[in-house]
PDB file of the backbone (N, CA, C, O) and the ligand in Angstrom, with CONECT records:
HET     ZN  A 101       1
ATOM      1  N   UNK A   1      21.107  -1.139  12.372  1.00  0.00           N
ATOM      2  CA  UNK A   1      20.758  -0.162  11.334  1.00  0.00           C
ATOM      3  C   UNK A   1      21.436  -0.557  10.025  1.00  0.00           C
ATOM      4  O   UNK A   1      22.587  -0.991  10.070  1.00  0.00           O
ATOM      5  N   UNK A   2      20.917  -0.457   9.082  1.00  0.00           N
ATOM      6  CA  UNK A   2      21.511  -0.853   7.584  1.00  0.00           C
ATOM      7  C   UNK A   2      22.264   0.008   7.246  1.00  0.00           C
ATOM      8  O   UNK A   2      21.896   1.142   7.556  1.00  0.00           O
ATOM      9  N   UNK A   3      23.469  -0.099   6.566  1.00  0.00           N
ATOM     10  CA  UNK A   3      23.987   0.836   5.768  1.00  0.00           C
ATOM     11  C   UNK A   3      23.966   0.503   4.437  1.00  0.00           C
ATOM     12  O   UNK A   3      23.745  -0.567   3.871  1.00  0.00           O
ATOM     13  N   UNK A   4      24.289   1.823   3.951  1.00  0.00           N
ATOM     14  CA  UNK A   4      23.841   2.124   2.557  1.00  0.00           C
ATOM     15  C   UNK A   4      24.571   1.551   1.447  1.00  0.00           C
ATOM     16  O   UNK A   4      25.774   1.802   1.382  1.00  0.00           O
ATOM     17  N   UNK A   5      24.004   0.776   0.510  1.00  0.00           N
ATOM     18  CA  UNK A   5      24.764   0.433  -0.699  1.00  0.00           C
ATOM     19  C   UNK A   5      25.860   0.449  -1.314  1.00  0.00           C
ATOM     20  O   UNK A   5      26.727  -0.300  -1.765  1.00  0.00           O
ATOM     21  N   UNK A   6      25.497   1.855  -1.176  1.00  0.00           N
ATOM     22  CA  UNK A   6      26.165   2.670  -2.468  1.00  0.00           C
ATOM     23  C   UNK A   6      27.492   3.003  -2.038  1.00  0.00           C
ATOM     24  O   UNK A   6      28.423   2.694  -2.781  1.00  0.00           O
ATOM     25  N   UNK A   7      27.760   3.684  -0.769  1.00  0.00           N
ATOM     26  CA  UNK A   7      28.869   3.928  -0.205  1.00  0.00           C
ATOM     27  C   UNK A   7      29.423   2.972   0.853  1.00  0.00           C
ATOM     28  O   UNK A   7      30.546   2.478   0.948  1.00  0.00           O
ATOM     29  N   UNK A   8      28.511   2.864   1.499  1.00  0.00           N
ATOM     30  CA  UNK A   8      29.088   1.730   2.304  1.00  0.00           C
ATOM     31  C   UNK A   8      29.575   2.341   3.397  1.00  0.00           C
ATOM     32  O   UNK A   8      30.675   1.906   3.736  1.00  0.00           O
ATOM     33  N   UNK A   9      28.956   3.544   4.331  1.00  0.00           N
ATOM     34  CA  UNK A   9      29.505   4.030   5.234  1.00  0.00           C
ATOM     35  C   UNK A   9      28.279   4.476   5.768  1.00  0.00           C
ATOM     36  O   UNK A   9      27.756   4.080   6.809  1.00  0.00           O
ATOM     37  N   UNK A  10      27.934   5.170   5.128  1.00  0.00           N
ATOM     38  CA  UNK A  10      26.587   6.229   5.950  1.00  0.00           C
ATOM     39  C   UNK A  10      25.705   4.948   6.201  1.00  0.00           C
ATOM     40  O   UNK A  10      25.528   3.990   5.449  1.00  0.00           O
ATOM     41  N   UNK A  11      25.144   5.213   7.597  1.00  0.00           N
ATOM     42  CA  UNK A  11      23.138   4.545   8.126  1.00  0.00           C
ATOM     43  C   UNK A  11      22.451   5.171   6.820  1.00  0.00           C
ATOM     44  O   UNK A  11      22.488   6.320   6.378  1.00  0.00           O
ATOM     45  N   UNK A  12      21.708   3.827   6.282  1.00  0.00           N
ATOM     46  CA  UNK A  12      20.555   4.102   5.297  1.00  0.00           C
ATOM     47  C   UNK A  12      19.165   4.785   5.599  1.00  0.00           C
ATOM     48  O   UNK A  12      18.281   4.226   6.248  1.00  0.00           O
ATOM     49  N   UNK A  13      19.052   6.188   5.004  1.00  0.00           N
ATOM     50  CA  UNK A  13      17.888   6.621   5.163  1.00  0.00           C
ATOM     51  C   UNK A  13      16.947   5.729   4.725  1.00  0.00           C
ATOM     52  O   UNK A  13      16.173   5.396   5.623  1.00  0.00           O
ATOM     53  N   UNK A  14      16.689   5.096   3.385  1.00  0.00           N
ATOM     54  CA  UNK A  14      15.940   4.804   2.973  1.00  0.00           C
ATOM     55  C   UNK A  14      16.055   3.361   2.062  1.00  0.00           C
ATOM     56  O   UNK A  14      17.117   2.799   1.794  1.00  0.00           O
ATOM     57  N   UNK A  15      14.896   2.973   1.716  1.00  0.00           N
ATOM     58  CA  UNK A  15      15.032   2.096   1.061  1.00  0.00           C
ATOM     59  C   UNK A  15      14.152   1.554   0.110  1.00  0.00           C
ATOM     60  O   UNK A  15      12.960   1.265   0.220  1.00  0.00           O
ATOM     61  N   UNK A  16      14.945   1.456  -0.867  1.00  0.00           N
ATOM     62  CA  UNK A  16      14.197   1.722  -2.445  1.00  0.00           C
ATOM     63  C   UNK A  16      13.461   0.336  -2.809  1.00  0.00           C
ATOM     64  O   UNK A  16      14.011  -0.744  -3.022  1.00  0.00           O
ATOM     65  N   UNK A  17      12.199   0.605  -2.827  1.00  0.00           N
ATOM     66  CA  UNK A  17      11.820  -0.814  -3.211  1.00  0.00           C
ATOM     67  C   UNK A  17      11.404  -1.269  -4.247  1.00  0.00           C
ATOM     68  O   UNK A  17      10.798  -2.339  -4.307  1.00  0.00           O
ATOM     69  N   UNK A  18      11.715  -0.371  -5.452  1.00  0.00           N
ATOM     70  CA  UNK A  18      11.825  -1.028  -6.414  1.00  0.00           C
ATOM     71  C   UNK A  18      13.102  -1.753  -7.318  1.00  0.00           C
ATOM     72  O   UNK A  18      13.253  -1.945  -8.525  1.00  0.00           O
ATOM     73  N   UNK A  19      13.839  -2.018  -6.256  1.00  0.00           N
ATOM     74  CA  UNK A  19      15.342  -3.122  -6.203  1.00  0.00           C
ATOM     75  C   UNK A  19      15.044  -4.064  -5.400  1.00  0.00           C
ATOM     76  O   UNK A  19      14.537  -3.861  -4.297  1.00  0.00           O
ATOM     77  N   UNK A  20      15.275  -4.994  -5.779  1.00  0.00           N
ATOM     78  CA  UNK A  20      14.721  -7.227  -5.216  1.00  0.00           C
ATOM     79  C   UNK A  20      16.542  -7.283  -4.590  1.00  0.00           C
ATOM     80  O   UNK A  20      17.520  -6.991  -5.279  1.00  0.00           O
ATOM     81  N   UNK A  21      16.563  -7.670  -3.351  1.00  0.00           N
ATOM     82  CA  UNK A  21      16.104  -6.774  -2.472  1.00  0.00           C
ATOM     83  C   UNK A  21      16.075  -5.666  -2.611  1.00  0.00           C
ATOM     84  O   UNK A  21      16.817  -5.093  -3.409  1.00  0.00           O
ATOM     85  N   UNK A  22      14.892  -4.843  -1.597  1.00  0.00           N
ATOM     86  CA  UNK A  22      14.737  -3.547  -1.217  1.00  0.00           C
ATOM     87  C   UNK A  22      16.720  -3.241  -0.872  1.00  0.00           C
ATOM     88  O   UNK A  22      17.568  -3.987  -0.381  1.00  0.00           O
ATOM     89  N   UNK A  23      16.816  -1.616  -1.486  1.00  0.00           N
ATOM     90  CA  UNK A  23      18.504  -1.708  -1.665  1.00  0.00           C
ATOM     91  C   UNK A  23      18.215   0.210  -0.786  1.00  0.00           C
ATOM     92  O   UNK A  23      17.453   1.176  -0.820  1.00  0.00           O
ATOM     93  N   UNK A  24      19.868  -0.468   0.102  1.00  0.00           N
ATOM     94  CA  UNK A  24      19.217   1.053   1.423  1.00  0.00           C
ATOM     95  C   UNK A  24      20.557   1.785   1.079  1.00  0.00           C
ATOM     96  O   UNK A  24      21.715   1.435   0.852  1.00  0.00           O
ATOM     97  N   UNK A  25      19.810   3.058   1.152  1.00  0.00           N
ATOM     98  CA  UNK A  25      20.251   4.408   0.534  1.00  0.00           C
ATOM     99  C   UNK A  25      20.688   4.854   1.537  1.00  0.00           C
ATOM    100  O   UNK A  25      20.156   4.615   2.621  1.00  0.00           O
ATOM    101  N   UNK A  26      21.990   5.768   1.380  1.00  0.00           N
ATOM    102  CA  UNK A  26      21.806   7.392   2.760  1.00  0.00           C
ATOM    103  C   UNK A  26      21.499   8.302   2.359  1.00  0.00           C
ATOM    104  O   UNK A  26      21.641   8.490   1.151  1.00  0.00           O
ATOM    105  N   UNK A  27      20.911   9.334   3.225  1.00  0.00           N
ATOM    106  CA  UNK A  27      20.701  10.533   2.784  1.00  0.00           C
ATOM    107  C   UNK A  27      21.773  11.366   1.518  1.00  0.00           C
ATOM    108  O   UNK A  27      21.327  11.805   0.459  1.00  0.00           O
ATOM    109  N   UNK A  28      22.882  11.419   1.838  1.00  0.00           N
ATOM    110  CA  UNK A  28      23.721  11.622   0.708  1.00  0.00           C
ATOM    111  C   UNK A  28      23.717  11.537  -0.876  1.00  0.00           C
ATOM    112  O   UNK A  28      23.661  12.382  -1.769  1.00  0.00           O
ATOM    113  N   UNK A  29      23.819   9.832  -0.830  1.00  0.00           N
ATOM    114  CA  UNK A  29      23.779   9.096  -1.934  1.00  0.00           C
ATOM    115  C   UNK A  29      22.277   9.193  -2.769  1.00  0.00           C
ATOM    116  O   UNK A  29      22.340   9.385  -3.983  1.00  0.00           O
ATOM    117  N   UNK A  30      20.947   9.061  -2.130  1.00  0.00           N
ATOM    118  CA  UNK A  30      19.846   9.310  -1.850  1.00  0.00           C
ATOM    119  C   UNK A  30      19.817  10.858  -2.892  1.00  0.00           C
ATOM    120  O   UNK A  30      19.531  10.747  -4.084  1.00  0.00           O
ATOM    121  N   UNK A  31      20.070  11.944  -2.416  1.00  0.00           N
ATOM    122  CA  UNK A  31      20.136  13.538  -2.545  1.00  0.00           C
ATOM    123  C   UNK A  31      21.128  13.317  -4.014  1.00  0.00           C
ATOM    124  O   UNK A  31      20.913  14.146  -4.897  1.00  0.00           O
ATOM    125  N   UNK A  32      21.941  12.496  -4.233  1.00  0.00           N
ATOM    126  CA  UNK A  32      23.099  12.767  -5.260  1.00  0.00           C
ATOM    127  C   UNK A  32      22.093  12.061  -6.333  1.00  0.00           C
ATOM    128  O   UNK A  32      21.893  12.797  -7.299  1.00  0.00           O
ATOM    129  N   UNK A  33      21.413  10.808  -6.394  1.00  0.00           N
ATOM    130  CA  UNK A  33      20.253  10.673  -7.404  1.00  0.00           C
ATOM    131  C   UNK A  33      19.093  11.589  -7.964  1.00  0.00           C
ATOM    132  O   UNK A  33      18.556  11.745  -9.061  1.00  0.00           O
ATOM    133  N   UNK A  34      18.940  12.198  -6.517  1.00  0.00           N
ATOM    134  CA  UNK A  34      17.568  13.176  -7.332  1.00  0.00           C
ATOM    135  C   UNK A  34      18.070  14.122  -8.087  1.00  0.00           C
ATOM    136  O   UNK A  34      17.585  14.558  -9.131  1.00  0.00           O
ATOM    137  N   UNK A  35      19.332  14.540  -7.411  1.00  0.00           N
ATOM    138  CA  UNK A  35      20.508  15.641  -8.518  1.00  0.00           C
ATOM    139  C   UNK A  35      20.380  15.452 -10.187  1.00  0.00           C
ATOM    140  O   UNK A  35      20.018  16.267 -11.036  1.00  0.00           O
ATOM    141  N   UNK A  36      20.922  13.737 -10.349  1.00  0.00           N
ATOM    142  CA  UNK A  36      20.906  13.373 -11.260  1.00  0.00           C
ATOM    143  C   UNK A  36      20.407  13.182 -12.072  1.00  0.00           C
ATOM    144  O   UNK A  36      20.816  13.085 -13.229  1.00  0.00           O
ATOM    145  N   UNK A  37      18.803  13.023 -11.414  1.00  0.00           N
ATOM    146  CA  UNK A  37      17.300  12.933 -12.296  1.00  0.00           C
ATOM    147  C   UNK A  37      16.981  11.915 -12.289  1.00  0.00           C
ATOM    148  O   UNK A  37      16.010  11.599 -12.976  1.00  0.00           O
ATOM    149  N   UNK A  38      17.696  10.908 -11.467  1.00  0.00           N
ATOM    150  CA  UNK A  38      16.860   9.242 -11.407  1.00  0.00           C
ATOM    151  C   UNK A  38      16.736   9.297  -9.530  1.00  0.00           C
ATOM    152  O   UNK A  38      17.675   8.965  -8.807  1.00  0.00           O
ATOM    153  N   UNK A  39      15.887   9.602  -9.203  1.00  0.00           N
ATOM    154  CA  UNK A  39      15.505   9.748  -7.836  1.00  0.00           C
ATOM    155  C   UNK A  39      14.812   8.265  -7.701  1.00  0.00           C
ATOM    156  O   UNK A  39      14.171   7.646  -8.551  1.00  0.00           O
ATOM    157  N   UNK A  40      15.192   7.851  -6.183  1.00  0.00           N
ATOM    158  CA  UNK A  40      14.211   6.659  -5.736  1.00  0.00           C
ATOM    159  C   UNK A  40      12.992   7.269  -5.757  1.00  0.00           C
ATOM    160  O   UNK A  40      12.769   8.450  -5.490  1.00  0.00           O
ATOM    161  N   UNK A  41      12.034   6.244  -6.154  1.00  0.00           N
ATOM    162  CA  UNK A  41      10.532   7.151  -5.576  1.00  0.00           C
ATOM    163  C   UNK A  41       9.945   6.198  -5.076  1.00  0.00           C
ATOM    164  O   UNK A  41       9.054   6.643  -4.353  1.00  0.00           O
ATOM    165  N   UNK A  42       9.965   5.018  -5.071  1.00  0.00           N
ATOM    166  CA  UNK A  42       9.256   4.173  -4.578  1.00  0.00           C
ATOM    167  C   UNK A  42      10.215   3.369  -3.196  1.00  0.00           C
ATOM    168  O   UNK A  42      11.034   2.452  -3.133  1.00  0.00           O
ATOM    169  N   UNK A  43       9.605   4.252  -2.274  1.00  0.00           N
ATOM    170  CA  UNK A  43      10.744   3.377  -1.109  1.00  0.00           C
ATOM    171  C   UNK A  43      10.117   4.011   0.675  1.00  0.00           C
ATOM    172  O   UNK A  43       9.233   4.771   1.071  1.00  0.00           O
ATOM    173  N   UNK A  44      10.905   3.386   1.135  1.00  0.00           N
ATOM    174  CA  UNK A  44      10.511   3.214   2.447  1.00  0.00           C
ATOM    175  C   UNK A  44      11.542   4.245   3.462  1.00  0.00           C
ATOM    176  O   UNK A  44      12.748   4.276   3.215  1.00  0.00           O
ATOM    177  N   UNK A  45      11.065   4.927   4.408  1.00  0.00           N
ATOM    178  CA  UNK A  45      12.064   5.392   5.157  1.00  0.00           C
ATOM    179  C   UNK A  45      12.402   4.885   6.209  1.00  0.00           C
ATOM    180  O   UNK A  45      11.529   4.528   7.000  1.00  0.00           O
ATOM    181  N   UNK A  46      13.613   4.733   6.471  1.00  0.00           N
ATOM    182  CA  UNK A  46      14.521   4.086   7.453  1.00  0.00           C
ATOM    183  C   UNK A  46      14.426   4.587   8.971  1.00  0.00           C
ATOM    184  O   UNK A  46      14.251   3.835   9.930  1.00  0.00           O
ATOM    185  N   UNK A  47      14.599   6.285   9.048  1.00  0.00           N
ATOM    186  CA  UNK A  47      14.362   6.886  10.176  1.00  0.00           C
ATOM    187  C   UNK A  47      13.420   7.713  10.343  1.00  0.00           C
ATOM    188  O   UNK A  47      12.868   7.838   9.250  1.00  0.00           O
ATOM    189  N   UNK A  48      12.845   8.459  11.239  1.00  0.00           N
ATOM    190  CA  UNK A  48      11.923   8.849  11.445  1.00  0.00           C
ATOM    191  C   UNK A  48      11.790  10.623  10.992  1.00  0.00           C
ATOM    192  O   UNK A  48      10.804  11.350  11.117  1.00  0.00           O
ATOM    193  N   UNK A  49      13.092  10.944  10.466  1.00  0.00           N
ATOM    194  CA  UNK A  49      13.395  12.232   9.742  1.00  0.00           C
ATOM    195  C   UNK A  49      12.741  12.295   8.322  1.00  0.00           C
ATOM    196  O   UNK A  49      13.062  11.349   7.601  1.00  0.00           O
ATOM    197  N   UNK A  50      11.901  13.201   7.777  1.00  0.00           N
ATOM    198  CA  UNK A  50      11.228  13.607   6.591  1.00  0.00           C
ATOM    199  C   UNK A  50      12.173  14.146   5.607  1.00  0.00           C
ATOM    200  O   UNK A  50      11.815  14.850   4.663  1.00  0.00           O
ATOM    201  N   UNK A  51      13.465  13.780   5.858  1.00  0.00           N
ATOM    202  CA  UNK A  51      14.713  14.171   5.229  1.00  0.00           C
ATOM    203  C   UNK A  51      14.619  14.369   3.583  1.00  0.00           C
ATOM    204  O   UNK A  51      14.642  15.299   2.777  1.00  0.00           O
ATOM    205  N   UNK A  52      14.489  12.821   3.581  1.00  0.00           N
ATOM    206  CA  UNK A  52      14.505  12.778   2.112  1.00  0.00           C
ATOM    207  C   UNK A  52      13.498  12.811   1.255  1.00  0.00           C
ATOM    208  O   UNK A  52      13.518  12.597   0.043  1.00  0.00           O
ATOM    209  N   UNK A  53      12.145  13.239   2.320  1.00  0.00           N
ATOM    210  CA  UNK A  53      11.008  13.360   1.685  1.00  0.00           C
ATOM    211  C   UNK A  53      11.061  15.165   1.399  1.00  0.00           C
ATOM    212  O   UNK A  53      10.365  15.662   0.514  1.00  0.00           O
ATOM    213  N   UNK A  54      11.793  15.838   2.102  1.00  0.00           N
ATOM    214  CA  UNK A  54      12.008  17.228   1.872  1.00  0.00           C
ATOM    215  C   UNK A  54      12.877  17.155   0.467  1.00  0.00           C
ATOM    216  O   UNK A  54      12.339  17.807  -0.428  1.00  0.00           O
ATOM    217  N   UNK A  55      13.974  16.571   0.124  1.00  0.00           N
ATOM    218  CA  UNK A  55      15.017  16.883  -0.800  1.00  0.00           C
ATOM    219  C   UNK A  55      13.969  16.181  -2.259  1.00  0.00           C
ATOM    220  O   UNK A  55      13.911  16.853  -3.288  1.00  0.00           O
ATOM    221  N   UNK A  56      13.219  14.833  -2.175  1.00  0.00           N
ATOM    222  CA  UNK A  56      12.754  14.768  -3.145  1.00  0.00           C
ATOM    223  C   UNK A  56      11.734  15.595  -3.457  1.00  0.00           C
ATOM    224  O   UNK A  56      11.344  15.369  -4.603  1.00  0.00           O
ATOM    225  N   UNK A  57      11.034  16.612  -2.820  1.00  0.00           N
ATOM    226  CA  UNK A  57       9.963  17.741  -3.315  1.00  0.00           C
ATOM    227  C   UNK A  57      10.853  18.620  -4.002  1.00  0.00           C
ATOM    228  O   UNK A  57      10.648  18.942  -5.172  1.00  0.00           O
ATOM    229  N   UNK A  58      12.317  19.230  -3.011  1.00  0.00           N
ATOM    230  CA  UNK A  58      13.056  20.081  -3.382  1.00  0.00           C
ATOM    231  C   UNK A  58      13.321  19.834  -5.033  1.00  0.00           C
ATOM    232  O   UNK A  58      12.936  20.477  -6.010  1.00  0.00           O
ATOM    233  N   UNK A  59      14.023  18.801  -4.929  1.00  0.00           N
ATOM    234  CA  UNK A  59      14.826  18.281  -5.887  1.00  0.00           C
ATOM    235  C   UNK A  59      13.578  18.315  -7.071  1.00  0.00           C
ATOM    236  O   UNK A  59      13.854  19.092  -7.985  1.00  0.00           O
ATOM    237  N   UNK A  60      12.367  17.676  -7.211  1.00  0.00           N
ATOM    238  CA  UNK A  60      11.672  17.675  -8.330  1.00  0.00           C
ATOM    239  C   UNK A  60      10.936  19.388  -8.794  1.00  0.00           C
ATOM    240  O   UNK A  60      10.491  19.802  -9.865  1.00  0.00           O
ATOM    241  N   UNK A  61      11.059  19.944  -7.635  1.00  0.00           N
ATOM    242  CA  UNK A  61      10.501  21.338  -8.073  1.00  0.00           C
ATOM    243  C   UNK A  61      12.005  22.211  -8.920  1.00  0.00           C
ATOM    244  O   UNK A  61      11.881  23.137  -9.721  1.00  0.00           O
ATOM    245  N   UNK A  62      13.274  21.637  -8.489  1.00  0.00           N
ATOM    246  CA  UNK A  62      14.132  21.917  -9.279  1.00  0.00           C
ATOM    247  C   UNK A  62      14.036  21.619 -10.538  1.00  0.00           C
ATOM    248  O   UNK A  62      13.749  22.577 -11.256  1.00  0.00           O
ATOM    249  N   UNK A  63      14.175  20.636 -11.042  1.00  0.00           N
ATOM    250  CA  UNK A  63      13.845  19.629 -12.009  1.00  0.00           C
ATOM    251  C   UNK A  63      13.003  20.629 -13.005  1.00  0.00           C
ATOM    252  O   UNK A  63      13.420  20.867 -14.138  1.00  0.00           O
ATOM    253  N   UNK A  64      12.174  21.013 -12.658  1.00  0.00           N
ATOM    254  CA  UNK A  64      11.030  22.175 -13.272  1.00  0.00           C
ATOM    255  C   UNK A  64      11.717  22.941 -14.175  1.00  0.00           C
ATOM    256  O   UNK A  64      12.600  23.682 -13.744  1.00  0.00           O
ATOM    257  N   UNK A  65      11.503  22.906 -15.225  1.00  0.00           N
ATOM    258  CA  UNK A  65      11.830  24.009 -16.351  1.00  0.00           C
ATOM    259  C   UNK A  65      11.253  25.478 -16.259  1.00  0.00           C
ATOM    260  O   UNK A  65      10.042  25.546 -16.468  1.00  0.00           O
ATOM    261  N   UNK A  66      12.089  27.005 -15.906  1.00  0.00           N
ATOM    262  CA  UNK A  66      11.229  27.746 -16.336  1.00  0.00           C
ATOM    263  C   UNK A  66      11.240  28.224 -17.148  1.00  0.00           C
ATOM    264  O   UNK A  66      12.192  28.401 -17.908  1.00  0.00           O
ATOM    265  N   UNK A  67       9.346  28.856 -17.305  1.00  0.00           N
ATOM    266  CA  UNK A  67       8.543  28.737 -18.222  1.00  0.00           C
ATOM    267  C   UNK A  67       8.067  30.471 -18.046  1.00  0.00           C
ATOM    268  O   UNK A  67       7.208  30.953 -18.784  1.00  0.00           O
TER     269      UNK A  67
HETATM  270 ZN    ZN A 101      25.579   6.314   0.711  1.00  0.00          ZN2+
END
């Protein structure tokens, strides 16, 4: 199993493929980008959990200004 980049501890949920190489995320690190407003979007999932496909809906309906 890959671990993640960024931290270097957690199994990579995912993996972003718009980084040469594809560069593997954890859920964590993953969740702390979409926070930030630079979310992976183009990437692959690692495990078979919809994890981070839940936090990036979450996360961009946050993102939402209201109006
Ligand atoms: Zn991480």
């Amino acid at each position: 199993m890959a671990v993640c980049a960024e931290c270097r501890t957690a199994p990579a949920a995912i993996e972003d493929l718009d980084a040469q190489p594809p560069r593997p995320w954890c859920l964590t690190c993953a969740t702390a980008l979409v926070r930030a407003g630079d979310p992976v979007v183009r990437y692959r999932a690692l495990d078979d959990s919809d994890a981070y496909r839940h936090v990036l809906a979450g996360g961009s309906t946050q993102a939402l200004p209201f109006r």
